[in-house]
Backbone bond lengths (Angstrom), bond angles and torsions (degrees), N, CA, C in turn:
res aa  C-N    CA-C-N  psi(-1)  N-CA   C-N-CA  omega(-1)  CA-C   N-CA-C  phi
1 X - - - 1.468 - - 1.533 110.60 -
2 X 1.393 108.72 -52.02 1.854 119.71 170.99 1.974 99.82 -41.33
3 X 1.124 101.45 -75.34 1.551 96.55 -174.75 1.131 123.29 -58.19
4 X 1.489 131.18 -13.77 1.673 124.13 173.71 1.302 108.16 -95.83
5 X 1.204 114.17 -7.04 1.903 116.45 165.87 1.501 96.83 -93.22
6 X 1.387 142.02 -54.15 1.360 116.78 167.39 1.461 127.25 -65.09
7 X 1.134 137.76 -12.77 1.353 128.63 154.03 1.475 117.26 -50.52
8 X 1.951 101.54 -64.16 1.702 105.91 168.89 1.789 127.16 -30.32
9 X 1.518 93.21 -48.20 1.577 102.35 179.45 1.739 120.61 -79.22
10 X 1.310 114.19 3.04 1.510 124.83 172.08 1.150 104.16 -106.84
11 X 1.121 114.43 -13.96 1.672 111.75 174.80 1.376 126.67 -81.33
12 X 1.451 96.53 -37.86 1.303 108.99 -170.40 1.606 95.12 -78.66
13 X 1.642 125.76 -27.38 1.498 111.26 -165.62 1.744 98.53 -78.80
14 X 1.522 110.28 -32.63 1.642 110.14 -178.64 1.543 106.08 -49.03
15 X 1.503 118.07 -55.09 1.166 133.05 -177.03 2.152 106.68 -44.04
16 X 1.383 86.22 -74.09 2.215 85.83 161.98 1.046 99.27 -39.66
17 X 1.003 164.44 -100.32 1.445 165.47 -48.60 1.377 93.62 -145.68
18 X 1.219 133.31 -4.90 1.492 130.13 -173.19 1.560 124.35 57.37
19 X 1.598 110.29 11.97 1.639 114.96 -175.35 1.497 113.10 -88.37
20 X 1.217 136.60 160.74 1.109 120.05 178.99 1.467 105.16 -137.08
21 X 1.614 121.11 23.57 1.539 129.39 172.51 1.576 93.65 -151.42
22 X 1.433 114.81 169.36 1.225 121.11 142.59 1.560 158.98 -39.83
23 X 1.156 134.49 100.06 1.244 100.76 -149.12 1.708 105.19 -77.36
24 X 1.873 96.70 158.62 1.327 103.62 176.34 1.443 152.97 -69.86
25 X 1.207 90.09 -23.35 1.270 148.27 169.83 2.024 136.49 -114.65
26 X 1.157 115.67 124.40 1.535 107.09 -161.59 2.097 85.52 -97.64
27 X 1.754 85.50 128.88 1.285 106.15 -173.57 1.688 113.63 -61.47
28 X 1.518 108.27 128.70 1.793 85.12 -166.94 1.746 110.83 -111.10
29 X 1.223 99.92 144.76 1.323 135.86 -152.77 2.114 96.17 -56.56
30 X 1.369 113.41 132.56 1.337 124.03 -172.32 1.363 85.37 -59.39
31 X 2.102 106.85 173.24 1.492 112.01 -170.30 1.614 65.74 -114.08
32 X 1.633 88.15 153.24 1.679 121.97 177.44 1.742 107.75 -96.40
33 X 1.138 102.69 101.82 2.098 93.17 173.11 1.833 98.64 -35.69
34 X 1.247 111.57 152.82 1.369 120.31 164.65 1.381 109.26 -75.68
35 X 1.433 121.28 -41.48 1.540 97.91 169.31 1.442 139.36 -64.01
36 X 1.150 121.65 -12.77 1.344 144.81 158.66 1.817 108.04 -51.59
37 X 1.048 109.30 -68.97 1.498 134.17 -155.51 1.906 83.98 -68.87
38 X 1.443 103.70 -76.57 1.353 96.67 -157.75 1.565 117.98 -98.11
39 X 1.589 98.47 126.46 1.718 105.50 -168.73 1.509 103.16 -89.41
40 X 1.357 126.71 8.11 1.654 113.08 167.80 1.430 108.74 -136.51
41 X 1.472 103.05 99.49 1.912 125.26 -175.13 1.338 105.56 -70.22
42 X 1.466 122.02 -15.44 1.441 106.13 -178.08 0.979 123.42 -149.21
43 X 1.632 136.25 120.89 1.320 138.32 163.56 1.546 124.49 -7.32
44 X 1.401 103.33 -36.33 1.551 110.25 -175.11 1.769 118.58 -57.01
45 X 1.271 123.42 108.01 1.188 105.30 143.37 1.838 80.17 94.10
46 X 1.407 117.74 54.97 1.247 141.75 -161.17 1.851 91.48 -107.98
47 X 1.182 138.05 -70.39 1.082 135.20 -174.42 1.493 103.21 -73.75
48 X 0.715 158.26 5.68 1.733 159.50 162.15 1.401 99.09 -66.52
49 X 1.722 97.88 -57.69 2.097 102.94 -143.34 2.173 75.18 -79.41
50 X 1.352 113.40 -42.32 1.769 109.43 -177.68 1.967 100.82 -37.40
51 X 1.475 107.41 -60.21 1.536 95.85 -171.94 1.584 106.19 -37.06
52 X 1.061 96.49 -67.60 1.744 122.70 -153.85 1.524 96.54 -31.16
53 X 1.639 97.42 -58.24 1.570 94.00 -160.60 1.419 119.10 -72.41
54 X 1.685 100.09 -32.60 1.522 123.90 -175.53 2.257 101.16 -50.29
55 X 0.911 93.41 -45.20 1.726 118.14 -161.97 1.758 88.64 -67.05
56 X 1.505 111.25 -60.86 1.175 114.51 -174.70 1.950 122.58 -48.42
57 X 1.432 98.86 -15.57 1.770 115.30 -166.44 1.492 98.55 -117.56
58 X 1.696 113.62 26.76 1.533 126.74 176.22 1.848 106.10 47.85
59 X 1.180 116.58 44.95 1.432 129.03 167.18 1.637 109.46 -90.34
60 X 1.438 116.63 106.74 1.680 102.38 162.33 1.239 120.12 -56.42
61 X 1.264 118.91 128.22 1.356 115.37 157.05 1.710 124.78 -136.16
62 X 1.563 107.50 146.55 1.565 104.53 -175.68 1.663 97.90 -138.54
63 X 0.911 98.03 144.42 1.618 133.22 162.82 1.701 104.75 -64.73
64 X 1.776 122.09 116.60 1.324 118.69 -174.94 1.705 95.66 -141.94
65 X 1.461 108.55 164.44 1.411 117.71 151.71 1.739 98.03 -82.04
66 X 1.825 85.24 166.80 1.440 98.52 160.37 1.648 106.99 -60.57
67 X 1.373 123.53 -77.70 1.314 118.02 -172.88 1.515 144.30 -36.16
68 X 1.420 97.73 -25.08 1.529 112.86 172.73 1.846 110.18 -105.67
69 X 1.050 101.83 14.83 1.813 100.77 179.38 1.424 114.62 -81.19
70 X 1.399 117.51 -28.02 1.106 110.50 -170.21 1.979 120.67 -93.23
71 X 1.677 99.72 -11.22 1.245 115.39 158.17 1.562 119.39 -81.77
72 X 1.219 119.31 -52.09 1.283 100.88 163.01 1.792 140.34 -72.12
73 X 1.567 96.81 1.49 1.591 106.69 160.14 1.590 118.89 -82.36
74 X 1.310 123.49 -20.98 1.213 150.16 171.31 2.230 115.01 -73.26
75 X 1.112 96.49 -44.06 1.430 114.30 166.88 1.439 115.98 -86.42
76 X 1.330 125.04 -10.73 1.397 119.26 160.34 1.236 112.41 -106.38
77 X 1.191 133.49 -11.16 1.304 113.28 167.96 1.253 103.24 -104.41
78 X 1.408 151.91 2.64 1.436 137.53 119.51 1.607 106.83 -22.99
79 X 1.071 108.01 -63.15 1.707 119.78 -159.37 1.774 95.56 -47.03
80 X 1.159 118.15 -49.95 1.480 135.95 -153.80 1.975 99.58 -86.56
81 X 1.198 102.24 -10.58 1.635 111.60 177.22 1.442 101.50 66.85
82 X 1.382 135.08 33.88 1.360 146.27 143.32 1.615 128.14 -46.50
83 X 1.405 105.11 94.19 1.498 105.38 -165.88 1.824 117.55 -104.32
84 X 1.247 105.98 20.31 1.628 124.32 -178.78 1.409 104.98 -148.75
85 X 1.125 137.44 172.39 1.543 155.89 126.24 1.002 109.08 -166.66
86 X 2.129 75.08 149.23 2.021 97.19 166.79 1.141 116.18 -104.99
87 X 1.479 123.00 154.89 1.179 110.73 -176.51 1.598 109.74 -138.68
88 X 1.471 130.23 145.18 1.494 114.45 -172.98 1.534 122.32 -91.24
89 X 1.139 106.45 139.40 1.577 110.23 172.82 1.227 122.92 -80.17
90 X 1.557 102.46 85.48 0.848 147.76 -175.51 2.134 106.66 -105.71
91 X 1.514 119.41 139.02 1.857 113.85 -176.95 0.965 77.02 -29.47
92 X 1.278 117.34 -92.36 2.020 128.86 -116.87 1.331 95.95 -43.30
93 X 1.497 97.71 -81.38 1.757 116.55 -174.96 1.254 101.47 -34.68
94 X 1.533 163.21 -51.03 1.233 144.75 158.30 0.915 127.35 -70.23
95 X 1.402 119.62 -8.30 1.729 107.83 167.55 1.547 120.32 -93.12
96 X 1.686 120.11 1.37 1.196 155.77 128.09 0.935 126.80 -33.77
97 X 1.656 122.38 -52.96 1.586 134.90 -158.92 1.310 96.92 53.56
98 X 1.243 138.78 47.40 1.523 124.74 166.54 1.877 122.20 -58.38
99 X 1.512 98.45 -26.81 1.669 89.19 165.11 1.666 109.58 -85.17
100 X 1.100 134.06 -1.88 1.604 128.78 161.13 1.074 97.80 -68.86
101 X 1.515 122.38 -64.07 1.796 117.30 -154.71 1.559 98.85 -64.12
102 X 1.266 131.51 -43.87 1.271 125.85 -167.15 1.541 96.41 -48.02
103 X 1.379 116.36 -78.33 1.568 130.77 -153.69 1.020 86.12 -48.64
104 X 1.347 117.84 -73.18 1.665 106.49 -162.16 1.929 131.91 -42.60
105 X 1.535 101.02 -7.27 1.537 104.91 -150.86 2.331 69.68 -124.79
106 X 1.184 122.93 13.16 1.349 111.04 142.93 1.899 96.36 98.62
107 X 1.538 100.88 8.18 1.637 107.53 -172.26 1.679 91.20 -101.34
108 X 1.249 146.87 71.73 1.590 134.78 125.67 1.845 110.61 34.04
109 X 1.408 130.55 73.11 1.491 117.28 176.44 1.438 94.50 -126.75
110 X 1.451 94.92 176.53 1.871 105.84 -174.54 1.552 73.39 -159.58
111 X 1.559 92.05 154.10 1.285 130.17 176.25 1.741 104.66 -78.99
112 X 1.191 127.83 149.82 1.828 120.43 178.46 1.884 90.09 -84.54
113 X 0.967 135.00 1.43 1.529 103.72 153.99 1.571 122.17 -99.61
114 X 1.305 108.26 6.66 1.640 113.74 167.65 2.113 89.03 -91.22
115 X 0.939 141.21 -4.65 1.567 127.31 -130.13 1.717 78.75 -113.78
116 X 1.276 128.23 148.02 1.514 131.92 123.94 0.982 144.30 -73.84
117 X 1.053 149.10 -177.74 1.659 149.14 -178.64 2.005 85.17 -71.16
118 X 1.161 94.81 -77.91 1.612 113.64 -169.35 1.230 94.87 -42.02
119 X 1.350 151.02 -66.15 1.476 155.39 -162.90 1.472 101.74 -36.19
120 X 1.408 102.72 -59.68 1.632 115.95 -163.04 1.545 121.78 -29.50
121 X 1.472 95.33 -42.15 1.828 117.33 179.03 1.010 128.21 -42.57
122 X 1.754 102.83 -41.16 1.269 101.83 169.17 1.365 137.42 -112.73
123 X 1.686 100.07 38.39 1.367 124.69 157.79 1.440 126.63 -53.74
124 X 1.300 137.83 146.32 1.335 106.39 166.31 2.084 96.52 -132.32
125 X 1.541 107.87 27.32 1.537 100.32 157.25 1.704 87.98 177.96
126 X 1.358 94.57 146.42 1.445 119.10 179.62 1.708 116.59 -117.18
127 X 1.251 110.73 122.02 1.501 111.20 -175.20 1.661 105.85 -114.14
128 X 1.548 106.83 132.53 1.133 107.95 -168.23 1.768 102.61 -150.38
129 X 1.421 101.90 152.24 1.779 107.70 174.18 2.101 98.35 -72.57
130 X 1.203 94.94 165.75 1.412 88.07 165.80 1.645 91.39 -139.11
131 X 2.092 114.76 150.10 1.549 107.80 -169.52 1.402 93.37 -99.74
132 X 1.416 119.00 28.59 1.944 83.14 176.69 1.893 76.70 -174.12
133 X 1.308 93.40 150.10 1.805 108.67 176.92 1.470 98.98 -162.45
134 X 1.642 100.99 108.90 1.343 147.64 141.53 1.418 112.92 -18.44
135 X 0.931 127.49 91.70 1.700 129.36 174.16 1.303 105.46 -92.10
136 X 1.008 154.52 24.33 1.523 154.35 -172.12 1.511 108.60 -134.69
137 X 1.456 113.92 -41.31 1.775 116.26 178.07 1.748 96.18 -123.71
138 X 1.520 128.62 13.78 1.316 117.41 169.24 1.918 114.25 46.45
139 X 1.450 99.05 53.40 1.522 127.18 -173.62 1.904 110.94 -120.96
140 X 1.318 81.89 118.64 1.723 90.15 173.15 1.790 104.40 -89.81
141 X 1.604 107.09 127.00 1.252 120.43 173.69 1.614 119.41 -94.26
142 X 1.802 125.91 111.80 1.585 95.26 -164.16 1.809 85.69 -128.18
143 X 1.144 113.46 143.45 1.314 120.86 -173.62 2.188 97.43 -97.48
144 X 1.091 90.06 158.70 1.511 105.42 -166.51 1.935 108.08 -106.18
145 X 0.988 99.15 111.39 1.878 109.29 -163.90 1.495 100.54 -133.08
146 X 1.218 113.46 157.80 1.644 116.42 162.98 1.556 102.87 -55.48
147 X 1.062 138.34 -12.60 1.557 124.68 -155.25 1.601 91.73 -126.03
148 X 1.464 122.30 -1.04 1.640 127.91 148.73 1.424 127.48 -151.16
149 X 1.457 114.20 90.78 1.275 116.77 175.66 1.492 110.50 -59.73
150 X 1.553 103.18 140.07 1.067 120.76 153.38 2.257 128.09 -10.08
151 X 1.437 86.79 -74.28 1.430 113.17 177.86 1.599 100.70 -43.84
152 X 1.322 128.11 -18.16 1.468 112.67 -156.71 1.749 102.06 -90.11
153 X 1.458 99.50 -17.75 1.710 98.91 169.24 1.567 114.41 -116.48
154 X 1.601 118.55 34.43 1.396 98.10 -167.99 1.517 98.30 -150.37
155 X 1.827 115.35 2.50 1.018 135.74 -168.39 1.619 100.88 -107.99
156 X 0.951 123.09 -72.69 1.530 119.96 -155.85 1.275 98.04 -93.10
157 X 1.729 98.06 162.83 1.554 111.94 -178.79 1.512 125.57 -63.66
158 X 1.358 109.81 -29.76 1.526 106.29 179.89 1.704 95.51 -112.59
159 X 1.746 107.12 141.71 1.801 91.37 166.94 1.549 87.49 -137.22
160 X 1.821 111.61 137.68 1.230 113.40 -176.32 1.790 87.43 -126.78
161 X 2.008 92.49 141.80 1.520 99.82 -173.20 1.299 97.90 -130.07
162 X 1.413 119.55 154.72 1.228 137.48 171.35 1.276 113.59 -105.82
163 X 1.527 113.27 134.63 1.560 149.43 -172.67 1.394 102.15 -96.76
164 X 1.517 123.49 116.10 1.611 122.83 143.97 1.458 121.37 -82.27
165 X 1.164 140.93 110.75 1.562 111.32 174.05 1.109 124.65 -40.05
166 X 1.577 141.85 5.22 1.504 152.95 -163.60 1.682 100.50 -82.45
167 X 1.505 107.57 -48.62 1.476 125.05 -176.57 1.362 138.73 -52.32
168 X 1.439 106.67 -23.26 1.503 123.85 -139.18 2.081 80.55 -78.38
169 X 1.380 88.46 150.53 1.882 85.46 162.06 1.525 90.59 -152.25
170 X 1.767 114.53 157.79 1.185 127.25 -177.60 1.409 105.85 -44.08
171 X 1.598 117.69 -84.56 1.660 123.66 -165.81 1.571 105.11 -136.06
172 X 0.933 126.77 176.47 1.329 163.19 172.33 2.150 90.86 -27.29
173 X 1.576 102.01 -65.09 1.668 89.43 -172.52 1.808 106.59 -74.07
174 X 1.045 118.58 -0.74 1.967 107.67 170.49 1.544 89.97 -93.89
175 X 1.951 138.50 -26.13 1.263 97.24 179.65 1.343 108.69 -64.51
176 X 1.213 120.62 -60.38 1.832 137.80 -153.18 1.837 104.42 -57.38
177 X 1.616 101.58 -16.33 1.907 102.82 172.13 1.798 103.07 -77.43
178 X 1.522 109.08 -45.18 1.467 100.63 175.80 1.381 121.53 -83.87
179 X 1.519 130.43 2.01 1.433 118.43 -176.98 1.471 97.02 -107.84
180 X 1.350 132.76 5.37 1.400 150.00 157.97 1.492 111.93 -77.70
181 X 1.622 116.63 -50.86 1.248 120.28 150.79 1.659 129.24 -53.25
182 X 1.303 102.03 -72.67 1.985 103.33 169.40 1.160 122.33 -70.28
183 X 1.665 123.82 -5.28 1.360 96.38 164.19 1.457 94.16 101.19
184 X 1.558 139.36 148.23 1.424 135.80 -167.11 1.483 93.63 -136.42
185 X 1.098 139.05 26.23 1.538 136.72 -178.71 1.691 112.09 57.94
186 X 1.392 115.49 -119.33 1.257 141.04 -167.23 1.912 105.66 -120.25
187 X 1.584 95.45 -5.99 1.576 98.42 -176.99 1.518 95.22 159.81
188 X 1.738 84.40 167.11 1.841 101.40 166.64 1.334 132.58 -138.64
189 X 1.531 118.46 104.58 1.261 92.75 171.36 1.611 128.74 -107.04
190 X 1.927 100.02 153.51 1.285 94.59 -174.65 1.360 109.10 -110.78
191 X 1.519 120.12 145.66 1.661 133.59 -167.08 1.301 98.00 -95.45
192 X 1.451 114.18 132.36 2.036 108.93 155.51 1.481 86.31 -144.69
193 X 1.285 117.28 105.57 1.286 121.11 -170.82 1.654 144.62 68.23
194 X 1.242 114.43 -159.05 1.967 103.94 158.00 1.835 95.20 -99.07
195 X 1.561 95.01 148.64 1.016 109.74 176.27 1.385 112.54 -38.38
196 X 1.466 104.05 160.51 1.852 130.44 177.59 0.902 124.16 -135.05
197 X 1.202 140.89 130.28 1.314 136.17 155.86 1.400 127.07 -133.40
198 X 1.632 148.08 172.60 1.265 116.15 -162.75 1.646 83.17 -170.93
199 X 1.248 123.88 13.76 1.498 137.53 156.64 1.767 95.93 -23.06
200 X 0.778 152.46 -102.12 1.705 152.95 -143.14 1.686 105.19 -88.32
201 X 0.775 92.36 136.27 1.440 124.67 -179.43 1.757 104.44 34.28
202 X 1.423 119.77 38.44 1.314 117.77 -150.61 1.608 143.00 9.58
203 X 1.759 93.86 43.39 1.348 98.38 149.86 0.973 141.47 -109.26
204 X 1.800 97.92 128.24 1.790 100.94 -179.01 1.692 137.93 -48.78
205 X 1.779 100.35 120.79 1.437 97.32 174.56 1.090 108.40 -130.73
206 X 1.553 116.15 137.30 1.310 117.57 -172.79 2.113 110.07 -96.64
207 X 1.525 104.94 159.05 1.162 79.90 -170.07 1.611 146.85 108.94
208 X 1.571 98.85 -21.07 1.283 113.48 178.49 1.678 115.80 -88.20
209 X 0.710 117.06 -30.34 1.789 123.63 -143.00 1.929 91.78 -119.45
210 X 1.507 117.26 -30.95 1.680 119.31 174.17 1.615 90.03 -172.25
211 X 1.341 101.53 -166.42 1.640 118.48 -167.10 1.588 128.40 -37.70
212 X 1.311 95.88 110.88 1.847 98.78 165.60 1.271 125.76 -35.36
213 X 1.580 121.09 -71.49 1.205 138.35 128.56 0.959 136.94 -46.56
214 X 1.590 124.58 146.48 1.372 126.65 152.95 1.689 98.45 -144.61
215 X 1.517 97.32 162.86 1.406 100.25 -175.16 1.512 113.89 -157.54
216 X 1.433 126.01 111.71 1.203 138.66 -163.93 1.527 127.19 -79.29
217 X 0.642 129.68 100.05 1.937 126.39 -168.90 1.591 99.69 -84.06
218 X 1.055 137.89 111.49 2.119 130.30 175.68 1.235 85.93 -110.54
219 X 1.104 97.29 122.45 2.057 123.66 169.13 1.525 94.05 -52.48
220 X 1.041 123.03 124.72 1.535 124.90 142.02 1.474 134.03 -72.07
């Protein structure tokens, strides 16, 4: 039944289309000038246009040193009444010890290779590196590895990510040239804020589907 209603419905578009066979060939798509396509020509001034846009898609974001990042990641999720986190082992975050400083400073964290699927739930914030940040739509890019599950930004209510300036790329076609180059793990997800959705009566709610919050730390 599925396939004689999709036949019907290819027929009828050949028919619009004025064709009266298949084509043999898939028609290929005009070339786009690059100036057209891409609205950020220059590397320069890559974490600026990231705030702007990031801020604009209700993303916190702050400007930190290395040395003071891990206290003020600790003071915002106080702020947020966050009484657990996981965080992925990921360099930084272990070359940090950010699950030492937490515990020790009275914040409850586990590393995601102590973590289970099931564990995760009863997280209530996940701290994670992110490998790539979008300066054009102010989008965190995080690839999916044993050393960062998925779940650690899509599970709990608050998710706070860390910025290298190393990461930053113009738009959308320099990410998809380097995750073609490095490789995309097991998956990708991309951040533009806390979740949205607007399913019923199209009003926006943030929050439903993964994180209320999110909150960006960019290394200075």
């Amino acid at each position: 039944m599925a396939i004689q209603s999709t036949h019907t419905v290819m027929e009828k578009v050949r028919k619009a289309l004025g064709r009266t066979e298949r084509l043999k060939q898939p028609p290929t798509p005009p070339v786009i000038e690059e100036h057209i396509v891409r609205l950020v020509a220059s590397e320069i001034g890559l974490p600026e246009l990231f705030q702007k846009r990031a801020r604009e898609m209700k993303m916190l974001v702050e400007l930190v040193s290395v040395d003071e990042v891990l206290a003020k990641m600790a003071e915002f999720l106080r702020e947020h009444k966050c009484r657990s986190v996981m965080l992925s082992d990921t360099p930084l975050l272990m070359k940090l010890d950010a699950a030492g400083y937490f515990n020790s400073n009275g914040l409850p964290a586990q590393k995601w290779s102590e973590m289970t699927a099931d564990s995760t739930y009863d997280v209530d914030a996940g701290v994670t590196e992110a490998d790539y940040a979008v300066a054009e739509t102010g989008t965190l890019a995080v690839r999916h590895s044993p050393q960062h599950g998925r779940l650690l930004s899509l599970v709990p209510f608050v998710h706070v990510a860390v910025v290298e300036p190393r990461i930053f790329v113009p738009d959308l076609i320099d990410l998809f040239d380097r995750l073609t180059k490095d490789g995309c793990g097991s998956g990708v997800t991309l951040i533009s804020g806390p979740s949205k959705t607007a399913d019923i009566e199209m009003n926006t709610v943030t929050g439903v589907h993964g994180p209320n919050v999110v909150k960006t730390f960019i290394l200075a």
